[in-house]
N, C-alpha and C positions, 0 to 999 in steps of 0.2 A: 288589259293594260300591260301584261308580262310581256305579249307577243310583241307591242309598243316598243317597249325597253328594250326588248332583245335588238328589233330591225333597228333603235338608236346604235345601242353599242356596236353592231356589226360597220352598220354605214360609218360609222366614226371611227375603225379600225381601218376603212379604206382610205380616210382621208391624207394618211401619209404616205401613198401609196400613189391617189393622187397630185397629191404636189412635188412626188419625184419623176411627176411625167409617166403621158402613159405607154401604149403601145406594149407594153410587159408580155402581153398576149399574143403576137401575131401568130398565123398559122403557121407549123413549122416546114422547112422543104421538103418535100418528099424525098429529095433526095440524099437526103441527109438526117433520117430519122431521129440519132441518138446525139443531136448536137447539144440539144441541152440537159446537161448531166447533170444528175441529184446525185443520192445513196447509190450505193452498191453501184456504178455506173452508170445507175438506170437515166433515161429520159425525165423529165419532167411530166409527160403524159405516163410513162410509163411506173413512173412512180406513185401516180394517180391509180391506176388501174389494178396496181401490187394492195394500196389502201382500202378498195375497195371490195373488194374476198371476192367469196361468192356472189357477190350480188351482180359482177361482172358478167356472170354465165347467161342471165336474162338475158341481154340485147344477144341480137339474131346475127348469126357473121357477117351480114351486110353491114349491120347496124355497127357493129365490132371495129369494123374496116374503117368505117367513116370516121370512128370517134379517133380510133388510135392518128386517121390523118389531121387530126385537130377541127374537125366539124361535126356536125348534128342537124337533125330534122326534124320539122314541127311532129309531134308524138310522142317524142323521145320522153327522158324524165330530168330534174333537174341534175341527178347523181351526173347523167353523160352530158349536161354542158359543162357540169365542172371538171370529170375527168377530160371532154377536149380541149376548154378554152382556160380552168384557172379559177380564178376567182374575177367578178369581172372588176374594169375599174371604179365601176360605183352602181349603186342599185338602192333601189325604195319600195315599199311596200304600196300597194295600189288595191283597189277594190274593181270588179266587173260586176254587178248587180250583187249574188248573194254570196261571190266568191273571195277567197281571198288572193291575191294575186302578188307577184312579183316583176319588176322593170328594170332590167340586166342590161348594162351598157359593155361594148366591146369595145374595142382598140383591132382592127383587123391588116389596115395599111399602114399611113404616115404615123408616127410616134408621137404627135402633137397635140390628134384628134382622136374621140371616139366617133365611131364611123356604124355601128350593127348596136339595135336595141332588140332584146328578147322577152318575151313576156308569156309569165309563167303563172300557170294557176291552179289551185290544187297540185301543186308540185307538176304539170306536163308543159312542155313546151305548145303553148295554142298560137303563138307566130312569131316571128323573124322579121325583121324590118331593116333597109342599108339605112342608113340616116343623112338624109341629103337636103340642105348641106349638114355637114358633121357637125358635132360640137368641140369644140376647141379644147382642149386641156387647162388651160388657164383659165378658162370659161367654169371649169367644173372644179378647181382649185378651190376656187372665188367660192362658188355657191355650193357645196359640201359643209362646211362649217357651221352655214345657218342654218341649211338644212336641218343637220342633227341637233342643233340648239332647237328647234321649234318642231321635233320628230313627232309628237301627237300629235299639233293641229296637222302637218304637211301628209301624214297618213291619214289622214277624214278627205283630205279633198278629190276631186274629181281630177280622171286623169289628164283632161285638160288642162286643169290648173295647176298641175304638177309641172307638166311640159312647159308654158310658161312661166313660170318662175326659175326651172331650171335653164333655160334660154334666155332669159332676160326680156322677153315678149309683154309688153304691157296692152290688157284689155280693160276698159270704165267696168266699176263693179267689184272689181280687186279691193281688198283693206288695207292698212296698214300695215298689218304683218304679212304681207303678201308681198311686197313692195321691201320690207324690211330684211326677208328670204333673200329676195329678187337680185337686189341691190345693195343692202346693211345699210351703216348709218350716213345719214345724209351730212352734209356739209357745213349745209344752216339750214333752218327751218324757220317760217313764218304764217302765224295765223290772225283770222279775225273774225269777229261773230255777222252775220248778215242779218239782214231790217227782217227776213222772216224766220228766224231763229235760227235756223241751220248754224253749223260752224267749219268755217273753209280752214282750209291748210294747205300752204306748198313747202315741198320736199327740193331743195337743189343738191344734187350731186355732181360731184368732180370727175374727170376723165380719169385715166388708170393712173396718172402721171401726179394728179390731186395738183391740176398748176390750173387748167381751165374750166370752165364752167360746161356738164356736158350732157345735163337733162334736168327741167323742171316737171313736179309732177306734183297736181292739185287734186287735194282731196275736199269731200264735203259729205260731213259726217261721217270721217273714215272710210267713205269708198270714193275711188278713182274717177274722178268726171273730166280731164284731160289733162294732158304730158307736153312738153316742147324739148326737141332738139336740138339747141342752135345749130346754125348752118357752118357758121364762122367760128374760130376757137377764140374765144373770149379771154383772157385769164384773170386770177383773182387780183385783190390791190397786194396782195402777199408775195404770189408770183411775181406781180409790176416791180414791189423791189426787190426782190433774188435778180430777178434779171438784170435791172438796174447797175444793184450791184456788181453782178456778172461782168457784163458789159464794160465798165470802167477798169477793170485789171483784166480784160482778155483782148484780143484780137479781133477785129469787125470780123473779119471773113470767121474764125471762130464761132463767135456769137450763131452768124448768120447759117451756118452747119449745123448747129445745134435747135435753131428754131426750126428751118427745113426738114431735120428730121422729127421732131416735135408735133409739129405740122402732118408729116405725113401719118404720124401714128393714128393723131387725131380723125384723120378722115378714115382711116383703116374701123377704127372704134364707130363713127358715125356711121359706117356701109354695114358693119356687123351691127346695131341696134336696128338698123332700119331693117337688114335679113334677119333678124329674129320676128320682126311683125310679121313677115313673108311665110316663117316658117308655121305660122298658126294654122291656116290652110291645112299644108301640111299635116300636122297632127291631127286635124277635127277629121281628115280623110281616115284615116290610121286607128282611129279610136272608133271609129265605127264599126271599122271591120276586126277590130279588138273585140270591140263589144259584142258585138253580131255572134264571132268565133266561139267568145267565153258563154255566153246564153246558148249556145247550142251544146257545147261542150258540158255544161252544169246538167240540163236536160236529159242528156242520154246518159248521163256518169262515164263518160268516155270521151276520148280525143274524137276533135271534129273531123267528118267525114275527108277529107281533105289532107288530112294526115298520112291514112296509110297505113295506120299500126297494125304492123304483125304481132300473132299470138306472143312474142317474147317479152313486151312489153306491154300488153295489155294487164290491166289488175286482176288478179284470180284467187283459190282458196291455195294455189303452191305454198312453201315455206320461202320466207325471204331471210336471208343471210348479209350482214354487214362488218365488215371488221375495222375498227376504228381505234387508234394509238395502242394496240395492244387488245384490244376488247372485242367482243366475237358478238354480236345480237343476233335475235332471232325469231321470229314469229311469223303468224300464218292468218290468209285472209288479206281483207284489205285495210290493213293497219297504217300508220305513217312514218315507219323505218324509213330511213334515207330521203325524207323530204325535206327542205331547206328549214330554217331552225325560228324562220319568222313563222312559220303557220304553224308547231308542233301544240299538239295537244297539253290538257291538264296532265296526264300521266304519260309523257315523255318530255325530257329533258335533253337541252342541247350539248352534242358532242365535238367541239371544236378541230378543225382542220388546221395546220397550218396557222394558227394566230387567227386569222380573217374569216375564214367559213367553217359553218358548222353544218351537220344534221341530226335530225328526230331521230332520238333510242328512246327505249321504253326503261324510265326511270328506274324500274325493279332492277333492272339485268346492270344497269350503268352503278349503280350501286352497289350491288352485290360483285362485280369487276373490279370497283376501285378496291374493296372490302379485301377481297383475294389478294390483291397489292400487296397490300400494309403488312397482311401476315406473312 
């Protein structure tokens, strides 16, 4: 349950992060390395790279090169996606069979969408995926919030039903709080018992505008047995007199501006619900070869053949070296220094980055660091 709590608080420190828009991350120019200045006039990678001590010395100068250009390869560990790309704009905790996993969203073009999901397990990068179509920003505004309100159940589920809920993709089978994530609260709601006991429920929700009516969705016995879209934007009797209203102290052509664009939102929302069904495909493709990857990768205790990993990142008996806000760790073997702060063991505790990210130090040394502090 700690590891629970942590992937909460973390995904809930992106959330403002996500509702200033994303894009925070693109890759930077080549040709203009040090445009974004931190400390000391460093880069923002490079200030990444200065935090990181020794532990920088493992990746192999290829691997060096790639990261400082703001990219990474399946292999890699989770330390060089965060020194290339940041912290991403949102992530969750996931399961691959007995593994535990990570689901990293990027920002790599337009500033609107996140466009590159990466997925991480046992701390290595086991794949890259572009995300097509992308998700929208507003899209993960929306759904960040419940996420983290309902962080236990949404880390049990299967990474299908992650990908659904966070795209807004409805499948019969889904529950209540599945729907709840998906969408939040509904508008109105209405139920009734049936001649064979069951108990139905419809859920109506409003379009983004909260003026028209812009998905029905029937449960029975709290799982999903079918949804409607209207085709047409309907609006509520509430809407009928705002507008009403409206209408009587404004201008016809006015009016009729304000419904046309109204109108067109409306269909823009209807093409995006109906491409999040589209996108299911998609992911059940995705998840296979997730799955596939992380069961071979558990198997060997090593990145999947496919990878490529050179000796510099392979796990070994070497010393590993981290330096984090001032604090130097250290140990040897295959410990879990520098892995992401959702899978850290009983005996390590998390080292926060930047507010948003942390990673695995081994409690004794984090302690005995702060201790040196104080005196």
């Amino acid at each position: 349950m700690s590891g629970l709590r942590s992937s909460a608080c973390l995904a809930g420190a992106l959330i403002l992060a996500i509702t200033t828009g994303c894009g925070r991350h693109k890759k930077p120019d080549a040709r203009a390395p040090h445009q974004a200045q931190g400390p000391g006039g460093l880069s923002a990678i490079e200030t990444r790279i200065a935090a990181a001590g020794k532990s920088w010395a493992r990746y192999s100068p290829e691997d060096q090169a790639l990261v400082k250009g703001g990219d990474f390869r399946v292999g890699l560990d989770e330390l060089a996606v965060y020194i290339a790309r940041g912290a991403p704009e949102i992530w969750w905790p996931t399961r691959q069979g007995s593994e535990v996993c990570n689901l990293l969203f990027y920002s790599t073009g337009e500033a609107s969408v996140a466009d590159l999901s990466v997925l991480t397990c046992s701390g290595t990068v086991v794949k890259r995926a572009a995300l097509a179509p992308a998700i929208s920003c507003s899209r993960l505004a929306e759904f960040a919030p419940r996420m983290v309100e309902h962080a236990a159940y949404f880390a049990e589920l299967p990474l299908t039903r992650q990908w659904d809920l966070a795209v807004g993709a409805l499948e019969r089978g889904q529950t209540g709080v599945d729907i709840a994530i998906a969408y939040g609260a509904p508008y109105n709601s209405g139920s009734e018992a049936r001649e064979d006991g069951s108990q139905a429920k419809t859920l109506v929700f409003l379009d983004r505008a909260q003026e028209a009516y812009a998905l029905h969705v029937t449960l029975v016995d709290d799982k999903v047995v079918s949804w409607k879209i209207p085709a047409e934007r309907i609006l509520t009797p509430q809407a009928q007199q705002r507008h009403a209203a409206e209408a009587a102290s404004q201008a016809v052509e006015a009016v009729r501006a304000s419904e046309q664009q109204a109108a067109a939102r409306y269909a823009e929302e209807t093409r995006a619900r109906n491409e999040a069904q589209a996108r299911r495909q998609y992911v059940m493709d995705v998840a296979g070869t997730l799955a596939s990857a992380a069961v071979t990768h558990a198997a060997s205790n090593a990145p999947p053949p496919s990878a490529n990993v050179s000796s510099s990142t392979t796990r070994s008996s070497n010393e590993k070296t981290l330096t984090l806000n001032g604090c130097s760790y250290k140990e040897s073997g295959g410990g879990s220094l520098g892995q992401s702060c959702g899978t850290c063991p009983s005996s390590y505790v998390c080292s926060m980055v930047g507010g948003r990210t942390g990673f695995c130090v081994p409690a004794s040394q984090h302690s005995a660091c702060r201790g040196s502090k104080k005196r």
